[in-house]
N, C-alpha and C positions, 0 to 999 in steps of 0.2 A: 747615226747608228755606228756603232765599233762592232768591230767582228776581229774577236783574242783569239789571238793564236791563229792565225790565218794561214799558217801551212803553204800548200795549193791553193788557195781562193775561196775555197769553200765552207762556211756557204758564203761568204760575203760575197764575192763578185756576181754570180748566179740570184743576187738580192739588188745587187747592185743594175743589174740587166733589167730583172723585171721590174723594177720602180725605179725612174731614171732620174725622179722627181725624190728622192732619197739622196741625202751625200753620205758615204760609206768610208769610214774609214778603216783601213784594214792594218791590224796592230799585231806585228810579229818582230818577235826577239831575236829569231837570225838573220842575218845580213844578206845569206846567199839566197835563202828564201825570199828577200822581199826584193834583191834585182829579177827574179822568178815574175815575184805579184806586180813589180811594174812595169814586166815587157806583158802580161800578161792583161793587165786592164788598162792598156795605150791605147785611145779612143774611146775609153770611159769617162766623161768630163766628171762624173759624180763620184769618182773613185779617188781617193788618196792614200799612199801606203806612209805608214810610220815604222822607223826598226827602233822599236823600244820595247824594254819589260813592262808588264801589265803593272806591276806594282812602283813601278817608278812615273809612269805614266798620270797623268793630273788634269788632263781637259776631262771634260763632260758631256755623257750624249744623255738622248733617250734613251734610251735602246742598247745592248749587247746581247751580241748571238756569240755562238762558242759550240767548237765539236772540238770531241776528243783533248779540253782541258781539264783538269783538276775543278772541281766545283767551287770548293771554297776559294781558291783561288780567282776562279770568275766576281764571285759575290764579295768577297774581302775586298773588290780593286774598288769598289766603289765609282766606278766609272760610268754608272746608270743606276738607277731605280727601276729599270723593266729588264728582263730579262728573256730567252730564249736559247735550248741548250738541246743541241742533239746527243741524246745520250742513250742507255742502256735501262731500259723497263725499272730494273734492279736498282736504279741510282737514284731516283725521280725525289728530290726534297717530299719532305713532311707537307701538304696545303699547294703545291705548285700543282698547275692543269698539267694534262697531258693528250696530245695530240699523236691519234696513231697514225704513221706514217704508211704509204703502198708498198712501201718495201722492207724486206725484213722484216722478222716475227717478232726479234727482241729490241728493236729501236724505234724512240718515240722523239716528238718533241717536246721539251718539259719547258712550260711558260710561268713566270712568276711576275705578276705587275706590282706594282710600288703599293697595292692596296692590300695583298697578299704578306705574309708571315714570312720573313726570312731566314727561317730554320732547316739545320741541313744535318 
């Protein structure tokens, strides 16, 4: 699993915790951010940080999760076929699930799998 734009860790590492049996790779474009993400998940064996742009970026997972990215820019990087994206009610693709989250009124989880329609 990749987790763009990983910020503070989230949600990758907190995905990373609870399925230990997962390897997470955590993909962020700034530098200063990902000496952040790697004092930050020392002692995560399942944890890798990358400092790369999504779009230059070429390995392959399952799986991307993503908060607070640009969409099509999630979906454009082609770096998975499944998808997962904490986003705003108001954004959710055409055909993608959505998962209502305990917190917050206007934020869900919007899941798209590879069997799903990739229209945005």
């Amino acid at each position: 699993m990749v987790a763009i734009g990983s910020g503070p860790g989230f949600p990758g590492i907190p995905a990373a915790i609870l399925r230990p049996d997962w390897k997470v790779t955590l993909l962020e474009s700034n530098s200063r951010k990902c000496v952040f993400l790697r004092e930050s998940s020392r002692g995560l064996p399942n944890v890798r940080v990358v400092n790369a742009r999504t779009e230059q970026y070429k390995e392959h997972f399952d799986w991307a999760i993503a908060r607070a990215v640009a969409i099509p820019e999630v979906i454009n990087s082609r770096l998975a076929p499944n998808f997962a994206l904490l986003i705003s009610k108001s954004y959710v693709p055409t055909g993608w699930e959505v998962v209502d989250l305990p917190w917050g009124s206007n934020r869900v989880l919007s899941v798209s799998r590879e069997t799903v329609s990739r229209e945005t």
